[in-house]
C-alpha positions as CSV (number, residue, x, y, z in Angstrom):
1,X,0.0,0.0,0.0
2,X,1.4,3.4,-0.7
3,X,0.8,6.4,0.7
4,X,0.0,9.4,-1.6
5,X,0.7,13.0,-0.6
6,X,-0.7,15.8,-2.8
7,X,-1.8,19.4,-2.1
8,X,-5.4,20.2,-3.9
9,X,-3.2,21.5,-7.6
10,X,-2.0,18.7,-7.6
11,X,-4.5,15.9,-8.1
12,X,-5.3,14.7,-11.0
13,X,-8.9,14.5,-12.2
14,X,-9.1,10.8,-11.6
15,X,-7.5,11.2,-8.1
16,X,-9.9,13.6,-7.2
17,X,-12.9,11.8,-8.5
18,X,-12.1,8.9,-6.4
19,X,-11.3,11.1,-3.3
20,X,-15.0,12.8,-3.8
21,X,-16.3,9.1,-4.6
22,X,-15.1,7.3,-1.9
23,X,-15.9,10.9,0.9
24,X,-19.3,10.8,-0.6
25,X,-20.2,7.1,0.0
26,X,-18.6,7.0,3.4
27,X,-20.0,10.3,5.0
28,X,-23.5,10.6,2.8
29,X,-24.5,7.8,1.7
30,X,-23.3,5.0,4.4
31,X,-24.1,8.0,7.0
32,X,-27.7,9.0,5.3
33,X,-26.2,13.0,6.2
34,X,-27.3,14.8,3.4
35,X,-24.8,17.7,3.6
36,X,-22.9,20.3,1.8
37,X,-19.5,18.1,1.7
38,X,-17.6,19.9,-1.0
39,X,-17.3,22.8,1.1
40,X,-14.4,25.0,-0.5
41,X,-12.1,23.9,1.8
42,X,-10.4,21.2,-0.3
43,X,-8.5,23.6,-2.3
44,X,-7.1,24.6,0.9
45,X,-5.6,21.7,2.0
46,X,-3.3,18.5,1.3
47,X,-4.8,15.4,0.5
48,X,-3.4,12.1,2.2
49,X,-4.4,8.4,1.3
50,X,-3.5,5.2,1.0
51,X,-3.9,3.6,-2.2
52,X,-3.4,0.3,-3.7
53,X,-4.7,-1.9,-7.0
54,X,-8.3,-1.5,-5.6
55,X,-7.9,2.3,-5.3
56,X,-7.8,4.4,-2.0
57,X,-8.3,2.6,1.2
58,X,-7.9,5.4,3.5
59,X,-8.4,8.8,3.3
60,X,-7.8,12.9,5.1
61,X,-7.4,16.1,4.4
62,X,-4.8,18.3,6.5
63,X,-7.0,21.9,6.2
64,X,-4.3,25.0,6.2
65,X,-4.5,26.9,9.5
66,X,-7.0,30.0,9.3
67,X,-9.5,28.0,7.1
68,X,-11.7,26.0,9.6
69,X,-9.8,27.2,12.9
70,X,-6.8,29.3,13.6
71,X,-5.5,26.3,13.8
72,X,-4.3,22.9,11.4
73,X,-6.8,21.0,10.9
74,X,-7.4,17.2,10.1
75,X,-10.7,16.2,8.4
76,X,-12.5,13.9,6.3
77,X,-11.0,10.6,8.0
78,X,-11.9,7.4,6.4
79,X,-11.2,3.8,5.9
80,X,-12.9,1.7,3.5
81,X,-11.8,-1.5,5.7
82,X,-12.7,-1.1,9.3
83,X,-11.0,-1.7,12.2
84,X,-8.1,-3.0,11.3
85,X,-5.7,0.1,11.8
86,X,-5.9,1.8,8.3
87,X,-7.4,5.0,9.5
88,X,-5.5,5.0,12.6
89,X,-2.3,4.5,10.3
90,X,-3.2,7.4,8.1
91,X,-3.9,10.2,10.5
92,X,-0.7,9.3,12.5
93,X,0.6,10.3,9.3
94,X,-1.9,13.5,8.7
95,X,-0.1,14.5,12.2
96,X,3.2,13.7,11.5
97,X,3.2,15.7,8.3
98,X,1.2,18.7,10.1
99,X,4.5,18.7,12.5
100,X,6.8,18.6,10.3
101,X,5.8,20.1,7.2
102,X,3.5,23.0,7.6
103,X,4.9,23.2,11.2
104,X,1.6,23.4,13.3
105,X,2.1,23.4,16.8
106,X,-1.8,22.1,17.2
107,X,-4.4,20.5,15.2
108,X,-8.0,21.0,16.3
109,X,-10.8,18.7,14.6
110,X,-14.9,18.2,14.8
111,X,-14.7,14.4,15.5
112,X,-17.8,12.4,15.2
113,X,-18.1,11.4,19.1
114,X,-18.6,8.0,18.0
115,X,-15.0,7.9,16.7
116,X,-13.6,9.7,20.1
117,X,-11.3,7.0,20.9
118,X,-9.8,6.8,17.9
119,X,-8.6,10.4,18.1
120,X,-7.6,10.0,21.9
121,X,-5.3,7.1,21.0
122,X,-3.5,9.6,18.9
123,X,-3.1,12.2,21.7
124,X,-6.3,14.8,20.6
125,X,-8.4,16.0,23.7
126,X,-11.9,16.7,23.6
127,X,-12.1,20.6,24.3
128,X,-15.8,21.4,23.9
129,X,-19.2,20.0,24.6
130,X,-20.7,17.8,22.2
131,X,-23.0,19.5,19.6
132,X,-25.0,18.5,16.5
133,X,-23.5,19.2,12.8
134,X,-25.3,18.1,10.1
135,X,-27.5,16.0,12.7
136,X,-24.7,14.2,13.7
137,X,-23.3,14.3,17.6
138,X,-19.6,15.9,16.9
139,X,-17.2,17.3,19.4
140,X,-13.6,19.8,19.0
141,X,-10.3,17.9,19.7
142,X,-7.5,19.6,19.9
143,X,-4.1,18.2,19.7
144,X,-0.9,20.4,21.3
145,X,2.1,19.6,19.4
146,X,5.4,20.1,21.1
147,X,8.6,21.3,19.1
């Protein structure tokens, strides 16, 4: 499996496709959340996934600071295989290249509360009360980097 790094520009128009595809059927359509998910923010942010002969397995955006929150921002995260670590994988990556490429010192997300634990185990704390986007129980997490 490799993993694909590629700032918004830089996609081609099958990449994208698939990205939109595979958001799409994870977040609408497996979700039933009709929603507004290209949001404007893509253009705005670099694309990370793992892909293989069957196309992209895992997928997240890393959102430039000052577009969602003052802060990075980490979005989007999917796996077309659950539970087995692909997700977890890929956003240990999303942080790693946060850190050391656009050199955030936090990331702050809207996690779907259902997928709490998953952003715990990477170090992310939950800093506000839960609330309803899109009819869906979400909460902030913010992750403190240190230098």
């Amino acid at each position: 499996m490799e993993l694909v790094i590629k700032r918004f520009d830089e996609l081609t128009l099958k990449e994208l496709y698939e990205i939109l595809q595979v958001r799409v059927n994870v977040f609408v359509v497996e979700q039933c959340c009709a929603y507004p998910e290209i949001d404007g923010k893509d253009a705005f942010s670099h694309h990370l996934y793992y892909w293989d002969a069957d196309g992209i397995q895992a997928y997240l955006r890393v959102v430039d600071a000052g577009v969602s929150f003052d802060e990075v921002s980490i979005g989007r995260v999917l796996s077309r295989k659950r539970r087995c670590g692909l997700a977890s994988s890929l956003l240990h990556e999303g942080i790693r290249f946060a850190q050391d490429t656009l050199g955030a010192k936090a990331i702050r997300i809207e996690a779907q509360t259902y997928a709490r634990k998953l952003y715990e185990k990477a170090g992310f704390r939950q800093v506000s009360a839960p609330f309803l986007e899109d009819g869906i129980p979400h909460i902030q997490m913010l992750l403190s980097l240190s230098d």
